[in-house]
C-alpha positions as CSV (number, residue, x, y, z in Angstrom):
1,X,-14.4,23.0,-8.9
2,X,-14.4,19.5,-9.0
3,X,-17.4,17.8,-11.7
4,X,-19.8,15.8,-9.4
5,X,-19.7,13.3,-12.1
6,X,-15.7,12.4,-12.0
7,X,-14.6,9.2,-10.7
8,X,-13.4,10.6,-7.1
9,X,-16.7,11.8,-6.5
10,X,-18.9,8.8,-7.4
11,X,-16.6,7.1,-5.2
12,X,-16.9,9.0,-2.5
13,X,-20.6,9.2,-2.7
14,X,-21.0,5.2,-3.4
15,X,-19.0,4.6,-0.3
16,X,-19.8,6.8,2.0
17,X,-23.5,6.1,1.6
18,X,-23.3,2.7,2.2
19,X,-20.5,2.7,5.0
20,X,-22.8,5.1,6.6
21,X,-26.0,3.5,5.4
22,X,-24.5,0.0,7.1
23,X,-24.4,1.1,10.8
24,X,-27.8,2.7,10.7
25,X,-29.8,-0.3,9.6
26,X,-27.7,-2.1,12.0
27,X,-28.9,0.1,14.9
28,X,-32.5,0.3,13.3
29,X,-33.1,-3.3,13.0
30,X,-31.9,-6.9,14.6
31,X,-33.7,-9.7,13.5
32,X,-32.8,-13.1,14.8
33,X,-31.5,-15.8,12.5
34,X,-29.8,-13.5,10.2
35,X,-26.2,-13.8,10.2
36,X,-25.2,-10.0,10.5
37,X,-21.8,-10.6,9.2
38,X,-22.5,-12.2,5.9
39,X,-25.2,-9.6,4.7
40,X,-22.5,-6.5,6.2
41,X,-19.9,-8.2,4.5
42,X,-21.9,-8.8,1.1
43,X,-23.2,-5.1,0.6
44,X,-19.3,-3.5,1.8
45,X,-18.4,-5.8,-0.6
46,X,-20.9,-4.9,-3.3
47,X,-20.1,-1.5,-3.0
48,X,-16.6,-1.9,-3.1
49,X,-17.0,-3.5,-6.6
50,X,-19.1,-0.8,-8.0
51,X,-16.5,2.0,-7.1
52,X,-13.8,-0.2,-8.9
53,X,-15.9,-0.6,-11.5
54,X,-16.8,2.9,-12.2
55,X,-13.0,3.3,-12.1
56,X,-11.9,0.9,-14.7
57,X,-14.8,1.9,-17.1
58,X,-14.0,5.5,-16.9
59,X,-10.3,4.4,-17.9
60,X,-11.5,2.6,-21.0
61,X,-13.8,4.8,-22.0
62,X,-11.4,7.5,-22.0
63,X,-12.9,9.4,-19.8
64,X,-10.1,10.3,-17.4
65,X,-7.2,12.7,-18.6
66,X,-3.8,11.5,-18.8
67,X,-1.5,11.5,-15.8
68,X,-0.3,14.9,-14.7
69,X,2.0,16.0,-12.0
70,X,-0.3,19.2,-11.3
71,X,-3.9,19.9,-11.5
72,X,-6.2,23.1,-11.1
73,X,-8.9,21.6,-9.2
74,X,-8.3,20.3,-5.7
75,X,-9.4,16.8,-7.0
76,X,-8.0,15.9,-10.4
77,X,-9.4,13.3,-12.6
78,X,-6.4,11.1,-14.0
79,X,-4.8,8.0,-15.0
80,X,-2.1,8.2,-12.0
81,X,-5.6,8.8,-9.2
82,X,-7.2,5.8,-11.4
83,X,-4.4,3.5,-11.3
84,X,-3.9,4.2,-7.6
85,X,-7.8,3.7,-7.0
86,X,-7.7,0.3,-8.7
87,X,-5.2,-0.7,-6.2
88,X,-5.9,0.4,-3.2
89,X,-10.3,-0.4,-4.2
90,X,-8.8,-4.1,-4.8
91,X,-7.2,-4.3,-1.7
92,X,-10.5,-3.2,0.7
93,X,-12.2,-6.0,-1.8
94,X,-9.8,-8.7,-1.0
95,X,-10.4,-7.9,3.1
96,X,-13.9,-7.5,2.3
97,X,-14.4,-10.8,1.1
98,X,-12.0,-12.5,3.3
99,X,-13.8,-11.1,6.6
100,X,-16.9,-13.0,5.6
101,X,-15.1,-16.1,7.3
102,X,-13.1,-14.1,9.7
103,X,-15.0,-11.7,11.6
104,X,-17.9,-14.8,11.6
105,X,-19.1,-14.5,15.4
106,X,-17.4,-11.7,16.4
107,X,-19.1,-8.7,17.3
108,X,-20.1,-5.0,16.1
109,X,-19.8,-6.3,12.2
110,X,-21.4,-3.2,10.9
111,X,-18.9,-0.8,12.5
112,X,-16.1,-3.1,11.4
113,X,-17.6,-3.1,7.8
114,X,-18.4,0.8,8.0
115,X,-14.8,1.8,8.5
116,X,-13.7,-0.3,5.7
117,X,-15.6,1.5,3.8
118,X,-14.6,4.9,5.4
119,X,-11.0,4.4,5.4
120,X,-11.5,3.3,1.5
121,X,-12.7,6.8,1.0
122,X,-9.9,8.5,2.1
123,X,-7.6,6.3,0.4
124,X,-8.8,7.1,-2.9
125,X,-9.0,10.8,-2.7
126,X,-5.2,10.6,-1.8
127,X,-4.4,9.4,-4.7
128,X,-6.8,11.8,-6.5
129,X,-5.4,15.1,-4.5
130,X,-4.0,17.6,-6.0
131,X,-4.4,20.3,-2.9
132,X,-2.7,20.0,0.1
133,X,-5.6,21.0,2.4
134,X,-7.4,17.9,0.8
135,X,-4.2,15.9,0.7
136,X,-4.5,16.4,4.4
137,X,-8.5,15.8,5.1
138,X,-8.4,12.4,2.7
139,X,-5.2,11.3,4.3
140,X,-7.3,11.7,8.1
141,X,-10.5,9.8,6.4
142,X,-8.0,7.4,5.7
143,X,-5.7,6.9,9.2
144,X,-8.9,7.7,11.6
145,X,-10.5,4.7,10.3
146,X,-7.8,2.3,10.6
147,X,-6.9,3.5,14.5
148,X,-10.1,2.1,15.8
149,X,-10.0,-1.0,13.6
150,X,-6.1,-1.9,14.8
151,X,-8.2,-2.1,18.4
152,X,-11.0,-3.7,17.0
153,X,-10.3,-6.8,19.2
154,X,-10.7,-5.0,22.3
155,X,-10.2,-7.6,25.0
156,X,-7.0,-8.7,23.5
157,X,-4.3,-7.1,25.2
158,X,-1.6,-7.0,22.1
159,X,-4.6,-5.4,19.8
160,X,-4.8,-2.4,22.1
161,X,-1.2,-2.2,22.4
162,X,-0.5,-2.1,18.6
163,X,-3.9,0.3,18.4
164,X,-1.8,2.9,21.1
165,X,1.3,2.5,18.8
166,X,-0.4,3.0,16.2
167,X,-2.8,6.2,16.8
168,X,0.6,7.6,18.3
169,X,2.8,7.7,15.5
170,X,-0.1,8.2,13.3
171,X,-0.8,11.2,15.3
172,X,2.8,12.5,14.7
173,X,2.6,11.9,11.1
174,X,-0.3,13.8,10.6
175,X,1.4,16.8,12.8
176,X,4.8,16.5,10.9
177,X,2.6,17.2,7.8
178,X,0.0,19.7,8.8
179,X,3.8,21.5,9.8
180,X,5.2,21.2,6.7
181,X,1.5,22.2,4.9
182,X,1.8,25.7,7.1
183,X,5.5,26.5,5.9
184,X,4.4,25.6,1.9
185,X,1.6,28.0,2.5
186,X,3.5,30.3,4.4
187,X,6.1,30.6,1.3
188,X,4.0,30.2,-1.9
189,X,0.5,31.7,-0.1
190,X,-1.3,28.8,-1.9
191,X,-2.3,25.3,-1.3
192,X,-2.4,23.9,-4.7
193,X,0.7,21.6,-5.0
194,X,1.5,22.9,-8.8
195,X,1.3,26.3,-8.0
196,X,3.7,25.6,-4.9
197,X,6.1,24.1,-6.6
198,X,5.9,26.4,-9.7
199,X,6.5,29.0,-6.7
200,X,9.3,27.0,-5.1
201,X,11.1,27.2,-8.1
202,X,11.6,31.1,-7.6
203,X,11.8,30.9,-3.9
204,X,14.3,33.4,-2.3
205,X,17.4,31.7,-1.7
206,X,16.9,33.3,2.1
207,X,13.6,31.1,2.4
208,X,15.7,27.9,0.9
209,X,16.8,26.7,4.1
210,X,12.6,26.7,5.3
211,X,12.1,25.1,2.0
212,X,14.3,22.0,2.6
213,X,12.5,21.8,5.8
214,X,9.0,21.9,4.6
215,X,10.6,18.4,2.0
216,X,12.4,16.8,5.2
217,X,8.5,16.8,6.8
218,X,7.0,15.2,4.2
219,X,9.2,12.4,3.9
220,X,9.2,12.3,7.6
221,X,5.3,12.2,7.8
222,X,4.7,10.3,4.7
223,X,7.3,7.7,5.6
224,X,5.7,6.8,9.0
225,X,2.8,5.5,6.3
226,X,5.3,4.1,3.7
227,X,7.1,2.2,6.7
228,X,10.6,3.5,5.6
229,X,13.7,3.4,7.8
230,X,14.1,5.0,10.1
231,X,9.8,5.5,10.8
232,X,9.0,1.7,10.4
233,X,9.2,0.7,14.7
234,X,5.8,0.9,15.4
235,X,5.2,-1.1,11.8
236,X,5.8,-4.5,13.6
237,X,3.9,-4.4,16.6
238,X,0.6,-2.6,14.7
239,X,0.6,-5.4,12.0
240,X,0.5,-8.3,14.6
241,X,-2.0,-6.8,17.1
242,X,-4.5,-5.7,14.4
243,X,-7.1,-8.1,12.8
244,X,-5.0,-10.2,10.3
245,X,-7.4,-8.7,7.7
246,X,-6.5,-5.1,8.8
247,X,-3.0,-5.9,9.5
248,X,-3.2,-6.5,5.3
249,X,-5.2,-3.6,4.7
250,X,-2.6,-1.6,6.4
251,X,0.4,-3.2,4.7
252,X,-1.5,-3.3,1.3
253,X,-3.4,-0.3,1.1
254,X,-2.4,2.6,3.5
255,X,0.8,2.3,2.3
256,X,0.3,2.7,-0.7
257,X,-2.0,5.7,-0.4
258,X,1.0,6.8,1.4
259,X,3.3,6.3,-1.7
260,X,0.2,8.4,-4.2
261,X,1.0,10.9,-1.4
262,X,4.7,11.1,-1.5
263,X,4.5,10.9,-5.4
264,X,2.3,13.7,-5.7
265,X,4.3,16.0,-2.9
266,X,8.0,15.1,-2.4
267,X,9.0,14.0,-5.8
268,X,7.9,17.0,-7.1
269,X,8.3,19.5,-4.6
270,X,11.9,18.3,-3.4
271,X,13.3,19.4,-6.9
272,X,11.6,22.7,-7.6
273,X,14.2,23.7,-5.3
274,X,17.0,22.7,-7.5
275,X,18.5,20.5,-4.5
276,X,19.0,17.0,-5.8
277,X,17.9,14.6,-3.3
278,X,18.0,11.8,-5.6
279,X,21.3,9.9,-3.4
280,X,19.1,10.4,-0.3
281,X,16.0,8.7,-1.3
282,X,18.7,5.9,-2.6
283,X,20.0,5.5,0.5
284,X,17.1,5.6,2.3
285,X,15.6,2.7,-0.4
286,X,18.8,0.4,0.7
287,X,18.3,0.8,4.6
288,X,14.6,-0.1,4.5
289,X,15.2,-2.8,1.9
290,X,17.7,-4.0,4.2
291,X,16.5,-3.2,7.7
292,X,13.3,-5.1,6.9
293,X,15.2,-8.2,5.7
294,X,17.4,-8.7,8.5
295,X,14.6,-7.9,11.1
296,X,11.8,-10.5,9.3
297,X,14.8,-13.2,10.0
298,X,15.0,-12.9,13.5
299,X,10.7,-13.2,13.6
300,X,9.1,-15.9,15.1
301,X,5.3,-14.8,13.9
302,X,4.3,-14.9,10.7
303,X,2.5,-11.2,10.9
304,X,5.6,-9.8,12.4
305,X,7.6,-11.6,9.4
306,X,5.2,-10.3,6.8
307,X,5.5,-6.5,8.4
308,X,9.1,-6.8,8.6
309,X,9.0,-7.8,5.0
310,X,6.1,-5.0,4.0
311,X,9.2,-2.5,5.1
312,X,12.0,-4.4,2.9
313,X,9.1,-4.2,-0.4
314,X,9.0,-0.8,0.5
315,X,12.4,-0.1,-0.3
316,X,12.5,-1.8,-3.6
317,X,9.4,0.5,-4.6
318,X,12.3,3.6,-3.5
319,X,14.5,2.5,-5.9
320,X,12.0,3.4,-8.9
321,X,11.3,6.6,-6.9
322,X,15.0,7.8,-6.0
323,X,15.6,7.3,-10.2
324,X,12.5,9.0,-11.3
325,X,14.3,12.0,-13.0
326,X,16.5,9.9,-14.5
327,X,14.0,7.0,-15.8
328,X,10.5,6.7,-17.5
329,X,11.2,2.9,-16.5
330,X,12.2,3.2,-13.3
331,X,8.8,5.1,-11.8
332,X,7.1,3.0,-14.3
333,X,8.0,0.2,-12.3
334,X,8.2,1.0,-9.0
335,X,3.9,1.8,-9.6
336,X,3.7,-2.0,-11.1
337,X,5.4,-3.3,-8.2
338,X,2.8,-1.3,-5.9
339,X,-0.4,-3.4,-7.5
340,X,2.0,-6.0,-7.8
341,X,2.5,-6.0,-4.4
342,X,-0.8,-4.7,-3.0
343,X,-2.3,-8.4,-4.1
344,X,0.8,-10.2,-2.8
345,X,0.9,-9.2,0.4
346,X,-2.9,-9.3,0.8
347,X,-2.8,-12.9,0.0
348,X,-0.5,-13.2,2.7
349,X,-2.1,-11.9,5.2
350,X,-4.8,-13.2,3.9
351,X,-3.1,-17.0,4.1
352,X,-2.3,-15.7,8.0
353,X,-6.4,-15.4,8.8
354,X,-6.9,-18.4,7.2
355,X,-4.4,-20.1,9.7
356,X,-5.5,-18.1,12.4
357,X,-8.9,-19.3,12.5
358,X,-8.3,-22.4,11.9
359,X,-5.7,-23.3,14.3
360,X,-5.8,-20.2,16.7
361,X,-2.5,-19.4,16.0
362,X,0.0,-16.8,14.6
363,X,3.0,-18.6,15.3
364,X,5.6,-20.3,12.6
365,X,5.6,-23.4,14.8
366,X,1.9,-24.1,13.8
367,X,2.6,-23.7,10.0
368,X,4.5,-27.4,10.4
369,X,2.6,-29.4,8.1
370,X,0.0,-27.2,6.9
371,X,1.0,-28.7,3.7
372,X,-0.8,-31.5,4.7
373,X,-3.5,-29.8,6.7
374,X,-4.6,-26.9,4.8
375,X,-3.1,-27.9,1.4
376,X,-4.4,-24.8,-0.7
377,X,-4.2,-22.4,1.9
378,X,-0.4,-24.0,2.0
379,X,-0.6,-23.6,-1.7
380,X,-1.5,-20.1,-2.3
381,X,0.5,-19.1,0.8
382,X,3.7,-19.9,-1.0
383,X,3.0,-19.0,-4.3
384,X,2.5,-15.4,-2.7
385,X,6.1,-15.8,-1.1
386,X,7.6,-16.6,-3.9
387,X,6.1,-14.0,-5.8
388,X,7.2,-11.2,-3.1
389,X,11.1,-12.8,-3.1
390,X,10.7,-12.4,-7.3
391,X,10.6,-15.6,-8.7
392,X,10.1,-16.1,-12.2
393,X,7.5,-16.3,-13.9
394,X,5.3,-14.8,-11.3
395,X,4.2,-11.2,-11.3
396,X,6.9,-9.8,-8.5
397,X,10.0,-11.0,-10.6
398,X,9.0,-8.7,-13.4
399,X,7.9,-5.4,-11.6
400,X,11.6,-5.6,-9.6
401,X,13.2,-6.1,-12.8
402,X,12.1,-3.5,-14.1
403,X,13.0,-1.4,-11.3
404,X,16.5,-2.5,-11.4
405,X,17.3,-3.0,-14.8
406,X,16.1,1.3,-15.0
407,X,18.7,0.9,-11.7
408,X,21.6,-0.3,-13.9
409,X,20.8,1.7,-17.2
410,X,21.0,4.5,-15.0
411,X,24.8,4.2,-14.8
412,X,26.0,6.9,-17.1
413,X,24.2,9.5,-15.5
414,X,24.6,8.4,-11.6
415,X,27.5,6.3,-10.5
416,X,25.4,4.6,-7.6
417,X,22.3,3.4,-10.2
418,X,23.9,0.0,-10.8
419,X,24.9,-0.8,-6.9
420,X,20.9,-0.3,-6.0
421,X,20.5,-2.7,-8.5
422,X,23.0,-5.3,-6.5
423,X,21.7,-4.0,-3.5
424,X,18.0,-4.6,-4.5
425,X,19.4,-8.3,-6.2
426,X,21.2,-9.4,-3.1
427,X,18.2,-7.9,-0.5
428,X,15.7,-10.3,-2.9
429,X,17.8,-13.2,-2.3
430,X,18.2,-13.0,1.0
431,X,14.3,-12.4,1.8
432,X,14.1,-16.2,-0.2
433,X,15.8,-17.2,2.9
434,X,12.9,-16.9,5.3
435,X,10.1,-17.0,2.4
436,X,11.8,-20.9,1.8
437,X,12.0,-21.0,5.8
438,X,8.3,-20.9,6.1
439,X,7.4,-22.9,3.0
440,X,9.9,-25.4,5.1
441,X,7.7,-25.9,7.9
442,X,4.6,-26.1,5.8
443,X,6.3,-28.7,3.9
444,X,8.5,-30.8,5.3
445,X,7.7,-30.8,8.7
446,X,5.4,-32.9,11.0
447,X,2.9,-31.5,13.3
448,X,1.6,-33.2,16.4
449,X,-1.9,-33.7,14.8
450,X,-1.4,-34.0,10.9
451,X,-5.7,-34.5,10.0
452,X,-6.7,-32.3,7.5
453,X,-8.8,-29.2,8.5
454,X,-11.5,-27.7,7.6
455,X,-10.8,-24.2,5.3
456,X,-12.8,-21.3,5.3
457,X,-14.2,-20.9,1.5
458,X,-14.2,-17.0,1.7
459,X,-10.6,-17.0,1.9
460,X,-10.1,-19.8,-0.1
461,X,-11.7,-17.8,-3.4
462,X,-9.8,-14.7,-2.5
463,X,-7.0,-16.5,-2.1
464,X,-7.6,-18.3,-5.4
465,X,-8.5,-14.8,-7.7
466,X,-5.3,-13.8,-5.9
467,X,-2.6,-16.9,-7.4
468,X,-4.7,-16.2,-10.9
469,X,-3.6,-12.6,-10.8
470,X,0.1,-13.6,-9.5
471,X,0.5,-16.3,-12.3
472,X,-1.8,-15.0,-14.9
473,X,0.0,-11.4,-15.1
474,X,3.7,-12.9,-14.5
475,X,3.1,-14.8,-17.7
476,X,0.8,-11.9,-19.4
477,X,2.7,-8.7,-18.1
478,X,1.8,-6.7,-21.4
479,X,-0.9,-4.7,-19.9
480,X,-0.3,-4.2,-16.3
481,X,2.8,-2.9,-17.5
482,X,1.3,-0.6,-19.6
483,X,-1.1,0.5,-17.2
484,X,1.7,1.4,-15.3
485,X,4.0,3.3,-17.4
486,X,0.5,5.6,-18.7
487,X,0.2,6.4,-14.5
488,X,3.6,7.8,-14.8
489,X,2.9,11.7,-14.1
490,X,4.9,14.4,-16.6
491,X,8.6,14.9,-14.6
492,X,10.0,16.6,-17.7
493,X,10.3,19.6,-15.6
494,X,12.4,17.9,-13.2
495,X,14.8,15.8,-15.5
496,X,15.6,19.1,-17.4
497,X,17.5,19.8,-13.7
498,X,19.6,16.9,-14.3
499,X,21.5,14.9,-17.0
500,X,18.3,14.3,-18.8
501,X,16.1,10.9,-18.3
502,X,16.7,8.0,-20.2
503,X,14.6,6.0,-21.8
C-alpha cells in the first residue's frame, strides 16, 4: 500500500480539499462587494503552490526514490512522478494566476477554479501510476475536468463545439485504453505494469498477435492526449473554442500527463515483446513534427497556430522517445523539452488571453502593432516564440539539441538516427517561419488605432516569471538538465534487446 505521507498523496489531499472546499463556501456564502474571482483564484492558487512545494522539498531532501520503470505499489514515489508533478503543478499555477484577470466578471468562478484544481489531481497521479487500473482512474480525474471547462463559455457557439469535439475523442481515448487494459489483464492476470511486462516477456508466441494489439491501443489512446498524427483533428478546434487559459492547460499540461502515461506503458511494454517498434515511433515523430508545421502556416488565429504548433513540439519530444533504447541522452532530453515546453507554450497562450481581453480578439490581424500597444505582452509573446522555434540562448534551443544531437550519435546503431535529426533541424526552421510571421505583425505593422492599452497585471507577472525561466535556464541549463536526465527511468532491460544504448 501506498504511505499516506508520500508526495502523491499529500497532493491529492491538498487539492482535492480545497477544489472541493472552494465550491462549497461558494454555495454557502455570497457577500456583496467581494470580488469572487480574486479570492477563488488566490486560494487555487495557494494551494497549487503548496503541492509544488511539497514536491520539490521532498526531491531535495531525498525523500523520493530514484526513477524506476516498475513499482510494487499502485502509486510509486519517484524522481520520474516528481519531475512530471513539477511540470504539470507549474502549469495549473501559471493558469491559476493568469485567470485572476481573465475570468474577472465572468461567471461561476468557483466551479472554474474547482476543476483546476480537480483536473490537477489527476494529472499528477498519472505521472505517479504504476497500476493500470489507477493509470486509468487518474487519467479520468484528469480528462472529466477539462470537458466541462473546454465549454465553460457556454453561450459561445465555437466553445461548445470544441467542448463536443473534445468529450468525443476523449471519450474514445479513454475506451481504446480501458480495451487495451482488459487484453493486458486478460494475458498477464495482473494490473501492475512491471509485473505485465515482466509477463509479456514470456507471453506465448500464440497470444503475440493480442499482445501487439494491446501496444497499438495505447499509442492509439494515449496519442489522442499527446496530439500525435494521425489523433491530433480534434486538437485545433478544442484549443480555439476553450478559455485561452484552458486551451494552455490542455496544450501544456494534459499533454504532458499524456506523455508520463505513454512513458510508463508503451515504452516499456512495446519491447517486453521483443518487437522493435523503435522505426515506428520515428516515423510517427516526423509526421506530427511535420503535419503540425505545415497546418500552423495555413492559420489565421493565433490559438489555432499555437495548437497546430503544440502537435509539431510534440513530435520533437518523439524523437527522444523513438531512441530511448538506444540513448540515456535522448529520453533525457525529450523530458527537458516537456518542462521546457510546458512554460513556453503556457506563456503563449498565456500572451493570447492577454490579447484577448484586451482587444476582443483571437485573430492575427489584431496582433498588428501590438508592439506598440501592448509592448511587454508583445515582448514576452515573442521571446516564447523564439524559444519554441529553438533559438539560442533560450531554453528550447538546448532541450532539442539534446534530442537531436542523441538523434545523430545514434547512427551506428540505427541508420535513420541522423535523418530525425535533419528532419527535426529542417521542421524547427520552418516553424521560425510563422513564429517571425507573427512577431511581423506585432512589429512592423500599423494598426488602425495605435494608443497604447491598458495590460492586465496578472498576466503580465506570469508572463514575466515565465521570460526569467526561458532566459535564465537557456543561459543556466546545468540543473534542469540534470533534473532531467535523474527522471530518466532504468531501460537497461530494454537496450539489452538491441545494440546496446549509448551514452
Amino acid at each position: 500500500m501506498v504511505e499516506l505521507t508520500s508526495t502523491p498523496i499529500l497532493v491529492t489531499v491538498i487539492l482535492g480539499v480545497v477544489g472541493l472546499a472552494i465550491p462549497a463556501i461558494d454555495a454557502g456564502r455570497r457577500e456583496k462587494g467581494i470580488d469572487r474571482n480574486k479570492v477563488y483564484s488566490a486560494i487555487a492558487f495557494g494551494a497549487l503552490a503548496v503541492a509544488m512545494g511539497i514536491v520539490i522539498f521532498n526531491v531535495f531532501s531525498g525523500e523520493v526514490m530514484p526513477a524506476v520503470a516498475f513499482g510494487t505499489d499502485v502509486l510509486t514515489d519517484d524522481l520520474f512522478g516528481s519531475f512530471f508533478a513539477v511540470a504539470l503543478l507549474l502549469v495549473s499555477l501559471m493558469m491559476t494566476a493568469s485567470s485572476w484577470n481573465y475570468w474577472k466578471g465572468r461567471s461561476n468562478p468557483a466551479a472554474y477554479y474547482s476543476l483546476i484544481l480537480l483536473s490537477s489531481i489527476g494529472m499528477v497521479l498519472i505521472a505517479y501510476s504504476t497500476d493500470l487500473v489507477m493509470l486509468l482512474v487518474a487519467w479520468e480525474l484528469m480528462s472529466l475536468p477539462t470537458y466541462a471547462l473546454a465549454g465553460f463559455q457556454k453561450r459561445d457557439p465555437v466553445s461548445n463545439e470544441a467542448a463536443i469535439k473534445y468529450f468525443m475523442f476523449g471519450a474514445l481515448s479513454s475506451a481504446l485504453i480501458v480495451f487495451a487494459i482488459g487484453l493486458v489483464y486478460g494475458m498477464t492476470g495482473t494490473t501492475n505494469i512491471g509485473d505485465s511486462v515482466k509477463a509479456l516477456t514470456n507471453l506465448d508466441p500464440s497470444m503475440m498477435p493480442v499482445g501487439l494489439l494491446a501496444i497499438a491501443l495505447f499509442i492509439a489512446g494515449f496519442g489522442f492526449k499527446m496530439g500525435l498524427v494521425p489523433f491530433h483533428m480534434w486538437l485545433p478546434d478544442a484549443y480555439e473554442g476553450s478559455p485561452a487559459t484552458i486551451g494552455g492547460l490542455l496544450a501544456s499540461g494534459t499533454k504532458k500527463a499524456g506523455f508520463a502515461a505513454a512513458l510508463r506503458v508503451i515504452v516499456l511494454g512495446m519491447f517486453a515483446l521483443n518487437a522493435d517498434w523503435t522505426l515506428t515511433l520515428a516515423i510517427l515523430a516526423v509526421f506530427t513534427m511535420t503535419i503540425g508545421n505545415l497546418g500552423a502556416i495555413m492559420q489565421r488565429s493565433v490559438p489555432r497556430m499555437l495548437a497546430y504548433s503544440s502537435i509539431a513540439q510534440a513530435g520533437y519530444i518523439m524523437i527522444g522517445i523513438a531512441l530511448a533504447p538506444y540513448s540515456d541522452q535522448a529520453l533525457s532530453g525529450s523530458l527537458f523539452h516537456i518542462i521546457n515546453h510546458a512554460v513556453m507554450k503556457s506563456a503563449g497562450f498565456i500572451a493570447v488571453a492577454a490579447v484577448a481581453i484586451t482587444l476582443a480578439s483571437y485573430s492575427l490581424e489584431k496582433y498588428r502593432g501590438l508592439g506598440r500597444r501592448m509592448p511587454i505582452t508583445a515582448a514576452t509573446f515573442s521571446i516564447a516564440l523564439l524559444a519554441l522555434a529553438g533559438v539560442p540562448p533560450l531554453n528550447g534551443f538546448w532541450s532539442k539539441l539534446m534530442i537531436f544531437g542523441a538523434a545523430i550519435n545514434a547512427g551506428p546503431v540505427v541508420d535513420w538516427g541522423p535523418w530525425l535529426a535533419i528532419a527535426g533541424v529542417l521542421n524547427s526552421a520552418l516553424s521560425l517561419g510563422y513564429y517571425a510571421w507573427i512577431m511581423r505583425k506585432m512589429y512592423m505593422e500599423d494598426a488602425p488605432d495605435m494608443k497604447r492599452v491598458k495590460e492586465p497585471r496578472a498576466m503580465i507577472a506570469v508572463l514575466v516569471f515565465a521570460v526569467v525561466f526561458m532566459v535564465g535556464f537557456g543561459i543556466w541549463h546545468a540543473p534542469l538538465i540534470d533534473f532531467a536526465s535523474k527522471a530518466v527511468p532504468d531501460l537497461s532491460f530494454i537496450s539489452g534487446a538491441h545494440a546496446g544504448p549509448l551514452h
